[in-house]
mmCIF file of the N, C-alpha and C atoms, coordinates in Angstrom:
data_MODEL
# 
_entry.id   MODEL 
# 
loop_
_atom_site.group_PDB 
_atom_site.id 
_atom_site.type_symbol 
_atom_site.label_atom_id 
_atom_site.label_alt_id 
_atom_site.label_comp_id 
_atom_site.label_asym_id 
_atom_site.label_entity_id 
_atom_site.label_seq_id 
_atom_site.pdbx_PDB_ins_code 
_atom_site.Cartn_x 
_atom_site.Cartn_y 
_atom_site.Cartn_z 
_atom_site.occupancy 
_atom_site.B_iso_or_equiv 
_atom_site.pdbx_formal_charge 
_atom_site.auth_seq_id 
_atom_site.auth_comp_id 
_atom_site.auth_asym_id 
_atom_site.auth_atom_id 
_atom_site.pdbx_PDB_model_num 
ATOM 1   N N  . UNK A 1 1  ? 0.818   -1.182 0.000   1.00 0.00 ? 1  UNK A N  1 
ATOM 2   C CA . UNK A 1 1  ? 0.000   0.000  0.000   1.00 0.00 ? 1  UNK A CA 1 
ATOM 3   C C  . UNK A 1 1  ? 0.873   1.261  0.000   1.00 0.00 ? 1  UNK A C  1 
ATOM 4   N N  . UNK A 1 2  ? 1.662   1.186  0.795   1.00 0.00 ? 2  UNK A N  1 
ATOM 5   C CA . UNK A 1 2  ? 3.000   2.478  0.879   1.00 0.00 ? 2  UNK A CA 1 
ATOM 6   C C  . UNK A 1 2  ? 3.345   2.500  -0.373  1.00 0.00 ? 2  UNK A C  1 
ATOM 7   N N  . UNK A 1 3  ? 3.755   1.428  -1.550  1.00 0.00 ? 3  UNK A N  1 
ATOM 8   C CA . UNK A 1 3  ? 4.570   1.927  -2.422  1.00 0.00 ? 3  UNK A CA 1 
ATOM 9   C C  . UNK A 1 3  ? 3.246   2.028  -3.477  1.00 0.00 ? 3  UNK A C  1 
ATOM 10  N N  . UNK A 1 4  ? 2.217   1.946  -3.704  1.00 0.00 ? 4  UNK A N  1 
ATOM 11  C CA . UNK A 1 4  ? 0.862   2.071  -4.403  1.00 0.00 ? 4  UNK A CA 1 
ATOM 12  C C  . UNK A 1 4  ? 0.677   4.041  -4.195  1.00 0.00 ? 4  UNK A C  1 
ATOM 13  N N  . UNK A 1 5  ? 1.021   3.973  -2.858  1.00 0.00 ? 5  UNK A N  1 
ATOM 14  C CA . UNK A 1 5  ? 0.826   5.645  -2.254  1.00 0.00 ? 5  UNK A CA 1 
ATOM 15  C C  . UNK A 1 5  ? 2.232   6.390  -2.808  1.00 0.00 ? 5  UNK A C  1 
ATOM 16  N N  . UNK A 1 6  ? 3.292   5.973  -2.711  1.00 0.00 ? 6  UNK A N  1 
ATOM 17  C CA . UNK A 1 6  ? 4.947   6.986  -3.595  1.00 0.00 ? 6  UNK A CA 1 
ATOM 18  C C  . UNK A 1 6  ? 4.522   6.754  -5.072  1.00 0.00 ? 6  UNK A C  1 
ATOM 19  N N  . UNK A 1 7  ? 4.171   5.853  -5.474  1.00 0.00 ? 7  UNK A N  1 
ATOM 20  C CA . UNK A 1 7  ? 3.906   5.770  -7.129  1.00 0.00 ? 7  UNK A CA 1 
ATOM 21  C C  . UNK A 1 7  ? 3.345   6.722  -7.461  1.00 0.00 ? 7  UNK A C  1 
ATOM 22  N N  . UNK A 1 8  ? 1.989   7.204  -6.695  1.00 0.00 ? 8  UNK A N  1 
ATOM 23  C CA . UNK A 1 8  ? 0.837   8.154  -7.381  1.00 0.00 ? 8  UNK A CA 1 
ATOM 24  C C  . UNK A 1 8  ? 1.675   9.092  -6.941  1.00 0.00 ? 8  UNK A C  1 
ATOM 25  N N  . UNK A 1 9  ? 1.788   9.422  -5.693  1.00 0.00 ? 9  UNK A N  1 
ATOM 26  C CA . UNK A 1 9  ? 2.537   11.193 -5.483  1.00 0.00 ? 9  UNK A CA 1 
ATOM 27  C C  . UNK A 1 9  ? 3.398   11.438 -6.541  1.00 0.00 ? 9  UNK A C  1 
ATOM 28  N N  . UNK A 1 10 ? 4.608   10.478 -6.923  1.00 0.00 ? 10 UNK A N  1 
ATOM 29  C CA . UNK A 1 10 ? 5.542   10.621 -8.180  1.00 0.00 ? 10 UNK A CA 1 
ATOM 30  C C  . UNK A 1 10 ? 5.121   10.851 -9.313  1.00 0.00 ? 10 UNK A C  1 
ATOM 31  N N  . UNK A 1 11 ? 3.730   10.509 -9.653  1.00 0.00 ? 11 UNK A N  1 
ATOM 32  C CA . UNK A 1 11 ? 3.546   10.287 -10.827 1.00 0.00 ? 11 UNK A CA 1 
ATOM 33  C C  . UNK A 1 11 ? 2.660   11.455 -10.987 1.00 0.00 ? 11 UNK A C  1 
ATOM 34  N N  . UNK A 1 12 ? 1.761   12.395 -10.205 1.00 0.00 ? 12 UNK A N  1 
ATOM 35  C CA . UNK A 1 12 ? 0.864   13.304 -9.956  1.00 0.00 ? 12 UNK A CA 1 
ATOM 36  C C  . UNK A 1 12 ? 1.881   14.214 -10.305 1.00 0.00 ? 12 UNK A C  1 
ATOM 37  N N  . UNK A 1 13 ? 3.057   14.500 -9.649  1.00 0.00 ? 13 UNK A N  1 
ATOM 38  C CA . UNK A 1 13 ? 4.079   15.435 -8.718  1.00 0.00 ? 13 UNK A CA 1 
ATOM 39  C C  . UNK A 1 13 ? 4.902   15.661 -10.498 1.00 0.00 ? 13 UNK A C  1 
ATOM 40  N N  . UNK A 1 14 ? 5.396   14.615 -11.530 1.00 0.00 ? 14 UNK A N  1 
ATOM 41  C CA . UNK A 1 14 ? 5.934   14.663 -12.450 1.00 0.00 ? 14 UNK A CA 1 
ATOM 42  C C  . UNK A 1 14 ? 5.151   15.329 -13.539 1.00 0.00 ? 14 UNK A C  1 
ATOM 43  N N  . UNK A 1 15 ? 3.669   14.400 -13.549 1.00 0.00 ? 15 UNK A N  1 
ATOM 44  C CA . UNK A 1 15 ? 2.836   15.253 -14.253 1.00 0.00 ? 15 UNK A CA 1 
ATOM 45  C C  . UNK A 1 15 ? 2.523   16.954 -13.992 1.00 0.00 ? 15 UNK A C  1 
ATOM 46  N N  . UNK A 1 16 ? 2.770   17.606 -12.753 1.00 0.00 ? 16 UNK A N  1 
ATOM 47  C CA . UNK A 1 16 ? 2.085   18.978 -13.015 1.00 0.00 ? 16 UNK A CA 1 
ATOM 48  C C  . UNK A 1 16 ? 3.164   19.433 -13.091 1.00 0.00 ? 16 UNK A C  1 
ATOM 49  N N  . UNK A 1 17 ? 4.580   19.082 -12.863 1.00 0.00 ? 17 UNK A N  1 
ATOM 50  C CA . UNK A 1 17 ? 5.841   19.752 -13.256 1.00 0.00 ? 17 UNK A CA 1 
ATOM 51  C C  . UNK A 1 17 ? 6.031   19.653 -15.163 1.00 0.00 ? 17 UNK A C  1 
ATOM 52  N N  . UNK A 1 18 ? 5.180   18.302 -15.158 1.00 0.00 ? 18 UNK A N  1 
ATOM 53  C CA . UNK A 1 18 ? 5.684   18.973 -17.153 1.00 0.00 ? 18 UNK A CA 1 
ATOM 54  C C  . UNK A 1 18 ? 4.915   19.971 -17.423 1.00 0.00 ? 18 UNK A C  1 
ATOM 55  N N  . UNK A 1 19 ? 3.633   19.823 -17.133 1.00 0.00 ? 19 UNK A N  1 
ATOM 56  C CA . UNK A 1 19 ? 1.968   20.360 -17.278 1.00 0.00 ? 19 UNK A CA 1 
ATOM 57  C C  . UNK A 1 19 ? 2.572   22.111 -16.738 1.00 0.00 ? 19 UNK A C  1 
ATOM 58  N N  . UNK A 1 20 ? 3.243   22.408 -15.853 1.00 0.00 ? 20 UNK A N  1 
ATOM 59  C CA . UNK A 1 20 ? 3.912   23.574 -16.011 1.00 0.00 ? 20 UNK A CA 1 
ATOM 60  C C  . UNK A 1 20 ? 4.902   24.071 -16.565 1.00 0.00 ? 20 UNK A C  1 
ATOM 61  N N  . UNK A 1 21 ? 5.582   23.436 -17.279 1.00 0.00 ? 21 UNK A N  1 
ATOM 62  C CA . UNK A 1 21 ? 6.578   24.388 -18.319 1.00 0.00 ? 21 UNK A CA 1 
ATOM 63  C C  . UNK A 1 21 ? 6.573   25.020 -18.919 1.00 0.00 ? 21 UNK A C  1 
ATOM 64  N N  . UNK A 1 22 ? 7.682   26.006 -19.632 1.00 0.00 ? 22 UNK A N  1 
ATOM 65  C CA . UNK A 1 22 ? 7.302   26.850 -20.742 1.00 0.00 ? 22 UNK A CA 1 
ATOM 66  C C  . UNK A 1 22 ? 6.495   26.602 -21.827 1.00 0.00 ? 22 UNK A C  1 
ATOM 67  N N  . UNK A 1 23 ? 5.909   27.086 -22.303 1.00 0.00 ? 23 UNK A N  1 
ATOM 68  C CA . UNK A 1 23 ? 4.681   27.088 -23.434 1.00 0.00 ? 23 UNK A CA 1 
ATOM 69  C C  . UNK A 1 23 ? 5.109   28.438 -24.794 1.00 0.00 ? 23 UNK A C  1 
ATOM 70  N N  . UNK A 1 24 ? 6.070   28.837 -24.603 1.00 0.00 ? 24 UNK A N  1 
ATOM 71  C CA . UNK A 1 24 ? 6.864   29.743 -25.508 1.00 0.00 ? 24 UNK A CA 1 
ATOM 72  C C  . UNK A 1 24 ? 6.772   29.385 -26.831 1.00 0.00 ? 24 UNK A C  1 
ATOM 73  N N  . UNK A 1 25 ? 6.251   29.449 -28.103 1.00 0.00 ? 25 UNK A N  1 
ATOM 74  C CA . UNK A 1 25 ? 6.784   29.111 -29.008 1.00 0.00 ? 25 UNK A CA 1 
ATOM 75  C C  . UNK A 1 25 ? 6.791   30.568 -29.928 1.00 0.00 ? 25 UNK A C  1 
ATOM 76  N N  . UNK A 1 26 ? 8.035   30.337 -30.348 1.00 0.00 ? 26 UNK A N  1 
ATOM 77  C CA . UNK A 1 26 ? 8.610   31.726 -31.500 1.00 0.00 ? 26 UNK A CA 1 
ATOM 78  C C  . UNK A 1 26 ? 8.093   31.454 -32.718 1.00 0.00 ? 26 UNK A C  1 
ATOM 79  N N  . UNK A 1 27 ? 7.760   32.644 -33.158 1.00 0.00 ? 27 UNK A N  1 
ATOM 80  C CA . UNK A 1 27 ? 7.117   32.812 -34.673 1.00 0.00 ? 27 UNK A CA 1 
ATOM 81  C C  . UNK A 1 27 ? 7.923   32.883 -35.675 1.00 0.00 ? 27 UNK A C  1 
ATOM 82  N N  . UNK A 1 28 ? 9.239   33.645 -35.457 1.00 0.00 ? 28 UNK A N  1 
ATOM 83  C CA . UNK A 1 28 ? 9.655   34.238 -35.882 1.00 0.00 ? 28 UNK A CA 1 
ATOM 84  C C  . UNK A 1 28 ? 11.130  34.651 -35.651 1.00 0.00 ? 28 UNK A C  1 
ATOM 85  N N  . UNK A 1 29 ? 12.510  35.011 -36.217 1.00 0.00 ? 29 UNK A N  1 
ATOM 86  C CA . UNK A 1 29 ? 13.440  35.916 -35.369 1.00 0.00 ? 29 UNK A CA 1 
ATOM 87  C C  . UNK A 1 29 ? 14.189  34.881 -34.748 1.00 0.00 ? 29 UNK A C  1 
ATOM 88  N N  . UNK A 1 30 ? 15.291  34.958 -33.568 1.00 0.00 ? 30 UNK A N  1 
ATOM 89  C CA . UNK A 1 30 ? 15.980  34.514 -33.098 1.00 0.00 ? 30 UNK A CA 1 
ATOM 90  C C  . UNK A 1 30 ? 16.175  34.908 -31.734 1.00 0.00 ? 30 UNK A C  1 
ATOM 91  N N  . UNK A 1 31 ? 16.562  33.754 -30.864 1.00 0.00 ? 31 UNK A N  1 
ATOM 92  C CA . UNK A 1 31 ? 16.743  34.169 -29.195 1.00 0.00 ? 31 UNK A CA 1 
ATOM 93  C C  . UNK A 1 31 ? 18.206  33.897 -28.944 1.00 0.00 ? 31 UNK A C  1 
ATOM 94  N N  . UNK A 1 32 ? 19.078  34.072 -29.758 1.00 0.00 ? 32 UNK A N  1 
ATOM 95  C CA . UNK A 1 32 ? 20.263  34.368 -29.435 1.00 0.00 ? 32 UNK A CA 1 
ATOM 96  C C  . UNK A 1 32 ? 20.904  35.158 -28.806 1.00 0.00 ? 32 UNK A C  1 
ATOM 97  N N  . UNK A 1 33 ? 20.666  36.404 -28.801 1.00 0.00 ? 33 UNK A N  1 
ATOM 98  C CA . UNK A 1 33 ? 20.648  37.753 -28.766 1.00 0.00 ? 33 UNK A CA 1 
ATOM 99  C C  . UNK A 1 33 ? 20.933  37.592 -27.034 1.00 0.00 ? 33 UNK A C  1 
ATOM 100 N N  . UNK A 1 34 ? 19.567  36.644 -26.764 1.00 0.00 ? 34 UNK A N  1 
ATOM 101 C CA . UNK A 1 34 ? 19.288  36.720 -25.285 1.00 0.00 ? 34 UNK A CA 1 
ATOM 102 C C  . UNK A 1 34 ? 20.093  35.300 -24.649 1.00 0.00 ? 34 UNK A C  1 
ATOM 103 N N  . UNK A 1 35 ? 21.096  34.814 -24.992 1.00 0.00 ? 35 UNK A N  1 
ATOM 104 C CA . UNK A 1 35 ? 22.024  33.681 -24.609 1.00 0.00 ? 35 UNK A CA 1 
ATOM 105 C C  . UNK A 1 35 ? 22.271  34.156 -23.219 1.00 0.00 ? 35 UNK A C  1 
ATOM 106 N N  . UNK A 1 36 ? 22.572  33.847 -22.545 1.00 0.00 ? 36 UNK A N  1 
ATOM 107 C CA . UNK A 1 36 ? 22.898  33.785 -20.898 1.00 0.00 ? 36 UNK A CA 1 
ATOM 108 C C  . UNK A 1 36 ? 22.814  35.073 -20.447 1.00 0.00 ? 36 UNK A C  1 
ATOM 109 N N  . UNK A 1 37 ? 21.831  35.662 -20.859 1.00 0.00 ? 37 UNK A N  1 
ATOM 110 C CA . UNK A 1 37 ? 20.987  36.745 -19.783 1.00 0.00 ? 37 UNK A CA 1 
ATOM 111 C C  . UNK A 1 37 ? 19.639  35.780 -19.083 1.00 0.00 ? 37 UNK A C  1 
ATOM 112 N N  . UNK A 1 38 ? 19.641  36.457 -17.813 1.00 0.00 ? 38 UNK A N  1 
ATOM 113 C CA . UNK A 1 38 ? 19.017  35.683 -16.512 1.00 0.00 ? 38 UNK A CA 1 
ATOM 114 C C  . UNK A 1 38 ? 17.695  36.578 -16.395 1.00 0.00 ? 38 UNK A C  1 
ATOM 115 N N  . UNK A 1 39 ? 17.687  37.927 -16.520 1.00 0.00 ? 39 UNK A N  1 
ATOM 116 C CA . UNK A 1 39 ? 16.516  38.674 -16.284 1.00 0.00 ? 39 UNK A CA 1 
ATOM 117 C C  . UNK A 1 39 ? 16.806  40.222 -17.262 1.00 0.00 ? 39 UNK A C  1 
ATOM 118 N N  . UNK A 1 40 ? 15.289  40.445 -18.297 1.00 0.00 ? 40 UNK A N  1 
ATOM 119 C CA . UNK A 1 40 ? 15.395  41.403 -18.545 1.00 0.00 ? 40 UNK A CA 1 
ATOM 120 C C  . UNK A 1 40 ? 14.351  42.019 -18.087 1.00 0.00 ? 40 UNK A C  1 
ATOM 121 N N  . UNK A 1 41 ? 14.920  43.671 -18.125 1.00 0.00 ? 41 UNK A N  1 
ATOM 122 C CA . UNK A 1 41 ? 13.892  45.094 -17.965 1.00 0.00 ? 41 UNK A CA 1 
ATOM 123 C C  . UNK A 1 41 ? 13.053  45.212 -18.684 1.00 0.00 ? 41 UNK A C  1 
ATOM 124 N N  . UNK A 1 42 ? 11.801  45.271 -18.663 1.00 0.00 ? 42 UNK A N  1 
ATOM 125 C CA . UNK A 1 42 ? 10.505  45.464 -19.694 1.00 0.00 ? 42 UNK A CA 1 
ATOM 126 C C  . UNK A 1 42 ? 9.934   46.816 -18.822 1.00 0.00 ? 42 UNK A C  1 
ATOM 127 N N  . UNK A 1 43 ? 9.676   47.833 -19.941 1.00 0.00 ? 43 UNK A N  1 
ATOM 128 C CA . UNK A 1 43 ? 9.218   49.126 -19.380 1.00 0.00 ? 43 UNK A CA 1 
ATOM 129 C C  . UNK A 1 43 ? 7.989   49.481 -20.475 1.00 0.00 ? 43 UNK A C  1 
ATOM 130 N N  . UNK A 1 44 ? 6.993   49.553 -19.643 1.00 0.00 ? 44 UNK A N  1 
ATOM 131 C CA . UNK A 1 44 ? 5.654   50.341 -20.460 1.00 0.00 ? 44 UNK A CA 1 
ATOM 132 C C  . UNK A 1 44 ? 5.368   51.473 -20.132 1.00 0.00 ? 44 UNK A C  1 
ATOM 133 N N  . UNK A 1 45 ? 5.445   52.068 -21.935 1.00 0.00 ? 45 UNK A N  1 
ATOM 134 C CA . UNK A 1 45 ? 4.971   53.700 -21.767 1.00 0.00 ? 45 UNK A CA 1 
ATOM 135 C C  . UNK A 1 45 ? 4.075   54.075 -22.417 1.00 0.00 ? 45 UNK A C  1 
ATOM 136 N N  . UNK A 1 46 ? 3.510   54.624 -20.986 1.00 0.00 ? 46 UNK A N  1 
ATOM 137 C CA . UNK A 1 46 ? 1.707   55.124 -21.840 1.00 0.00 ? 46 UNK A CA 1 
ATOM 138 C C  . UNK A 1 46 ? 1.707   56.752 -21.966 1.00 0.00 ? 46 UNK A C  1 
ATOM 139 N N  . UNK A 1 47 ? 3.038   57.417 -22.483 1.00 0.00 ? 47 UNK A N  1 
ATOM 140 C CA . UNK A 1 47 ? 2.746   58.803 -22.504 1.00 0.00 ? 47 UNK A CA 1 
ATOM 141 C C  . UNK A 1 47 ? 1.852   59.233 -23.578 1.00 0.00 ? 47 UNK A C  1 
ATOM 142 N N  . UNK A 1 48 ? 2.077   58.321 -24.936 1.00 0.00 ? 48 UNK A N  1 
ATOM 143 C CA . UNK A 1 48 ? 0.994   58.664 -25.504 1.00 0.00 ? 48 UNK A CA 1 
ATOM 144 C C  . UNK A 1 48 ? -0.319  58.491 -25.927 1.00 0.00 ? 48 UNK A C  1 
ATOM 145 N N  . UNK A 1 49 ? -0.560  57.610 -24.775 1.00 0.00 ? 49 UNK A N  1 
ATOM 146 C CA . UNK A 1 49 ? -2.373  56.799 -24.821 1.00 0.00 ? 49 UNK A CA 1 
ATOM 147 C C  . UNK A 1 49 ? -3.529  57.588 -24.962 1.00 0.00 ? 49 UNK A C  1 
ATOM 148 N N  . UNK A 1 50 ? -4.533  57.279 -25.425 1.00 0.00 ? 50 UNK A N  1 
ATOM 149 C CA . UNK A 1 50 ? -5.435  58.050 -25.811 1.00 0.00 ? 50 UNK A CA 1 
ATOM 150 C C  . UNK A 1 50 ? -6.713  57.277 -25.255 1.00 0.00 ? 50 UNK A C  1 
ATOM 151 N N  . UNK A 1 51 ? -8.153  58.194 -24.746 1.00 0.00 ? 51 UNK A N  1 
ATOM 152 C CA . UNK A 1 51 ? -8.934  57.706 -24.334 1.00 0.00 ? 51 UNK A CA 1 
ATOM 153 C C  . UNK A 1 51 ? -9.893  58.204 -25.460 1.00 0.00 ? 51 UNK A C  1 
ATOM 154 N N  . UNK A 1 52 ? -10.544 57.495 -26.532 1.00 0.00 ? 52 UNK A N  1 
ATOM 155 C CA . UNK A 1 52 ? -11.079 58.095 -27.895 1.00 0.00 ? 52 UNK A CA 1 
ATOM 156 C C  . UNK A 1 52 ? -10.162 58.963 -28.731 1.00 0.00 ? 52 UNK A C  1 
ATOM 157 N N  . UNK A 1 53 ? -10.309 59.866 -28.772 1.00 0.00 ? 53 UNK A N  1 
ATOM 158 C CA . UNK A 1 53 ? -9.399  60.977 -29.984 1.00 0.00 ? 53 UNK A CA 1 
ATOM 159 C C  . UNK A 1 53 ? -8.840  61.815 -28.565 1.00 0.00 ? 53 UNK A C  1 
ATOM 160 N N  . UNK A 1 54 ? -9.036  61.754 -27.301 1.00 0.00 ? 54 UNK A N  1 
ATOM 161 C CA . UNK A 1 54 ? -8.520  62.986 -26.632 1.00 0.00 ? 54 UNK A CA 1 
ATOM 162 C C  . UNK A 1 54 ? -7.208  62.005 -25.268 1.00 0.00 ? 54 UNK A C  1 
ATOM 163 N N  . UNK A 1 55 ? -6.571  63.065 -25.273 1.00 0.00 ? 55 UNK A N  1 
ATOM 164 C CA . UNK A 1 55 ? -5.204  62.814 -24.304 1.00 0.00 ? 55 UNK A CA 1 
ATOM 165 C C  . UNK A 1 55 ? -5.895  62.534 -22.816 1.00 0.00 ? 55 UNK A C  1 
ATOM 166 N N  . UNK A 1 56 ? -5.259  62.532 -22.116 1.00 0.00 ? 56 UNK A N  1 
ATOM 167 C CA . UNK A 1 56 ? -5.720  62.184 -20.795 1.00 0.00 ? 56 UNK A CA 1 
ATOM 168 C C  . UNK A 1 56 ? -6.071  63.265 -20.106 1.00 0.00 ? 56 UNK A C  1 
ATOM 169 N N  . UNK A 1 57 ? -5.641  64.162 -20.163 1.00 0.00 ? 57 UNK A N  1 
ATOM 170 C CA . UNK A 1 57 ? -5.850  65.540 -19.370 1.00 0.00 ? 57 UNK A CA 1 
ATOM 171 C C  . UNK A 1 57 ? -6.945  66.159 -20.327 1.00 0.00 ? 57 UNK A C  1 
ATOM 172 N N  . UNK A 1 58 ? -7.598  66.222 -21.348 1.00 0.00 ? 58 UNK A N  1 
ATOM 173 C CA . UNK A 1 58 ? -8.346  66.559 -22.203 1.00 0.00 ? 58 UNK A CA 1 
ATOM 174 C C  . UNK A 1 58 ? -9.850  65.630 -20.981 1.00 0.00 ? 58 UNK A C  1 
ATOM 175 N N  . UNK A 1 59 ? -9.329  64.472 -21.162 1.00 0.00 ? 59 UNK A N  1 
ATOM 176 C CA . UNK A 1 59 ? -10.711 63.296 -21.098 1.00 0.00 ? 59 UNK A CA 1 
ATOM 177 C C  . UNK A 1 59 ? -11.278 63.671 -19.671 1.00 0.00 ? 59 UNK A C  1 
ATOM 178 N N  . UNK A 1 60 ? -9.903  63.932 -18.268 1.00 0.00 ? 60 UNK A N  1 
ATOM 179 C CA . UNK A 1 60 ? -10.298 64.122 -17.100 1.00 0.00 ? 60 UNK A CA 1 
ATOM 180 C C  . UNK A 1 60 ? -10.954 65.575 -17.409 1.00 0.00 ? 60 UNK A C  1 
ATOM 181 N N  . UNK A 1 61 ? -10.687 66.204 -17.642 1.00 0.00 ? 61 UNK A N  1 
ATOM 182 C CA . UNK A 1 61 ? -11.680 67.897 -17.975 1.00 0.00 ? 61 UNK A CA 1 
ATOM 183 C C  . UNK A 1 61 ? -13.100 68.071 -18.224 1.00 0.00 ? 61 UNK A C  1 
ATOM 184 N N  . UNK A 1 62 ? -13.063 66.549 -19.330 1.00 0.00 ? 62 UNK A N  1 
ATOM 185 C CA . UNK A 1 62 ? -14.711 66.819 -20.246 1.00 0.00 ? 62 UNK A CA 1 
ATOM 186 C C  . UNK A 1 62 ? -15.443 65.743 -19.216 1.00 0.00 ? 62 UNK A C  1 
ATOM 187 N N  . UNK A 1 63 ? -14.991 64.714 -18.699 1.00 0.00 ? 63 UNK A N  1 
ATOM 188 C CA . UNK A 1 63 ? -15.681 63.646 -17.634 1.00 0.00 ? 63 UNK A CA 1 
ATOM 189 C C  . UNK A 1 63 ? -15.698 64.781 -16.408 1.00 0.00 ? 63 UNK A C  1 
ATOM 190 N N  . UNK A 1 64 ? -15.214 65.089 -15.935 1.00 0.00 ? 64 UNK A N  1 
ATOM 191 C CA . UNK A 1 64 ? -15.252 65.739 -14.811 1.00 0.00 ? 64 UNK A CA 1 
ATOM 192 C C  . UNK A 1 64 ? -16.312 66.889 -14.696 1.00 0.00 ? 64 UNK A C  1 
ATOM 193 N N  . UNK A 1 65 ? -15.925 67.964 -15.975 1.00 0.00 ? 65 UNK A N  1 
ATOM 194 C CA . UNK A 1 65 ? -17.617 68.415 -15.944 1.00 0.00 ? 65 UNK A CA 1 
ATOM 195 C C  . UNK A 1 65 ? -18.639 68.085 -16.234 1.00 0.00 ? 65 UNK A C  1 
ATOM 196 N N  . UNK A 1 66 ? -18.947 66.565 -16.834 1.00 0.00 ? 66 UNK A N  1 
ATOM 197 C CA . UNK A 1 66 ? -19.922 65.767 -17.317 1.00 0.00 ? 66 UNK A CA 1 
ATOM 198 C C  . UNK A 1 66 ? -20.349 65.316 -15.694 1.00 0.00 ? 66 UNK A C  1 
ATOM 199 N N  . UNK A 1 67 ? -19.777 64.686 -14.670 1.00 0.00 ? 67 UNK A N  1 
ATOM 200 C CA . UNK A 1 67 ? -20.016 64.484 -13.371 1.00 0.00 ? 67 UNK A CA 1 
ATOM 201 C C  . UNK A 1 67 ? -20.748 65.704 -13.194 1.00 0.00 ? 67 UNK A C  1 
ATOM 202 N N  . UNK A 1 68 ? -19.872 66.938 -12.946 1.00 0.00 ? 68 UNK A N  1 
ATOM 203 C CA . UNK A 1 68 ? -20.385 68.084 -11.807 1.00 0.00 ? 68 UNK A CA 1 
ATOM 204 C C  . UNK A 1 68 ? -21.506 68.459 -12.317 1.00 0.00 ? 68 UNK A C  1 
ATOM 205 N N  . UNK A 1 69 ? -22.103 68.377 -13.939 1.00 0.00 ? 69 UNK A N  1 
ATOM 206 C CA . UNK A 1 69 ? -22.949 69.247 -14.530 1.00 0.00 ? 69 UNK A CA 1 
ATOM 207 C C  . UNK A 1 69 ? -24.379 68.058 -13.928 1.00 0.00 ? 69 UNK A C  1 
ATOM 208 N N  . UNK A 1 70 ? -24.272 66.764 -13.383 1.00 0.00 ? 70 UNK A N  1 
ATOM 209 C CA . UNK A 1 70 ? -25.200 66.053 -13.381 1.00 0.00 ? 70 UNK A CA 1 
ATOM 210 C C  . UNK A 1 70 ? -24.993 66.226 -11.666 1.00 0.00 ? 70 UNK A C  1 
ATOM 211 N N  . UNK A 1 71 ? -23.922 66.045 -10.713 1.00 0.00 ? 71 UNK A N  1 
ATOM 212 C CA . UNK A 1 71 ? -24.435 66.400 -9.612  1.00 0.00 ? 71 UNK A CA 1 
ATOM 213 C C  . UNK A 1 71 ? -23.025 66.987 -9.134  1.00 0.00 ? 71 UNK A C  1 
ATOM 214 N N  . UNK A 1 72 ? -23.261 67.952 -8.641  1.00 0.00 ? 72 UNK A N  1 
ATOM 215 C CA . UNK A 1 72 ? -22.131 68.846 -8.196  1.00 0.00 ? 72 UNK A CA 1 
ATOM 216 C C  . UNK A 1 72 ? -21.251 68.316 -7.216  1.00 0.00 ? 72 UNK A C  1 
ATOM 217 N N  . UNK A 1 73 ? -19.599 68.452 -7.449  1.00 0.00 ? 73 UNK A N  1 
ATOM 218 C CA . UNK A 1 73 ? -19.200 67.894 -6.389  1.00 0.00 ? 73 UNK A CA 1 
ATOM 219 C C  . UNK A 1 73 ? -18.182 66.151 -7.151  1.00 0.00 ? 73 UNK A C  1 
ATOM 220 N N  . UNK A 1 74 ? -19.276 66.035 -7.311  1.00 0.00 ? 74 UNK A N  1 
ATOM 221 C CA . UNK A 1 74 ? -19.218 64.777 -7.843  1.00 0.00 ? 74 UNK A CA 1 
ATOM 222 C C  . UNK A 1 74 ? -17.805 64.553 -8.601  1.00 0.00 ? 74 UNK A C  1 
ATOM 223 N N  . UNK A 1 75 ? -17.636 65.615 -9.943  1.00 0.00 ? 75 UNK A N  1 
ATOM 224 C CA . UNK A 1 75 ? -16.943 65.068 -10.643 1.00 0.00 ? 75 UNK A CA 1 
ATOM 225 C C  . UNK A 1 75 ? -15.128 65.088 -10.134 1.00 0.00 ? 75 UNK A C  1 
ATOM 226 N N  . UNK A 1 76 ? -15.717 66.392 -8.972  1.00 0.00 ? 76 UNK A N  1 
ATOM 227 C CA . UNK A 1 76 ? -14.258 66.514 -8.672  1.00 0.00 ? 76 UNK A CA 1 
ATOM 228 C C  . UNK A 1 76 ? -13.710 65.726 -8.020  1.00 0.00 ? 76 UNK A C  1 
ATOM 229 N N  . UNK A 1 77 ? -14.622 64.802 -7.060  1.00 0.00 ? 77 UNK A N  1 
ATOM 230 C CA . UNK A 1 77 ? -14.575 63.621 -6.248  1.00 0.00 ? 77 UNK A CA 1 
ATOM 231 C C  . UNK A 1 77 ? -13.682 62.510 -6.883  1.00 0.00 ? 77 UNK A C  1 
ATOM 232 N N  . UNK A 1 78 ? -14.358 62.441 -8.209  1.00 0.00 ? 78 UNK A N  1 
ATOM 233 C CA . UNK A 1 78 ? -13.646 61.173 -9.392  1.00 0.00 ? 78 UNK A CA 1 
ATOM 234 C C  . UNK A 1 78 ? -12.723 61.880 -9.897  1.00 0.00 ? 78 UNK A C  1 
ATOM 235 N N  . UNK A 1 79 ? -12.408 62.874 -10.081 1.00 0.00 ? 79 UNK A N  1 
ATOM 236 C CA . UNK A 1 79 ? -10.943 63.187 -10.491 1.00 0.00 ? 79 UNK A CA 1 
ATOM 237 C C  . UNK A 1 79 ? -10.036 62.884 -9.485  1.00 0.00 ? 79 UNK A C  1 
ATOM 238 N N  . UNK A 1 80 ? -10.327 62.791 -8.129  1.00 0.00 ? 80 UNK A N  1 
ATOM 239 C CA . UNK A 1 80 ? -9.164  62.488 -7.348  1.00 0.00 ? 80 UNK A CA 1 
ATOM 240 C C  . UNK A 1 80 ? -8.818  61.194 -7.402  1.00 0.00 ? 80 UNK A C  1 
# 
């Protein structure tokens, strides 16, 4: 019964270690580049994101008096 019970743990324990591996596959290009680097920097920039056709400081302006014009107070609340 003991070795009926190490079989399954081994065999459970092997399965979710493959069942988790990388799943990476390249389209395209080459990973050479990245040969024995351990960790890279990934930086996202949203300076120029847009909410419809208007910038961010445009969108908080026109929402914000869209709030206050329906209940006062309000919109300045959601701008913070």
């Amino acid at each position: 019964m003991k070795k009926l019970a190490i079989f399954i743990l081994v065999s459970v324990t092997s399965i979710a270690l493959h069942a988790a591996g990388p799943k990476i596959k390249l389209k395209s290009g080459s990973l050479s580049a990245l040969s024995g680097v351990k960790e890279v920097g990934l930086v996202f920039d949203y300076s120029n994101m847009r909410v419809g056709k208007m910038n961010e400081s445009a969108y908080l302006e026109d929402r914000t008096a869209k709030y206050n014009a329906k209940e006062p107070g309000k919109g300045d609340q959601w701008a913070k």
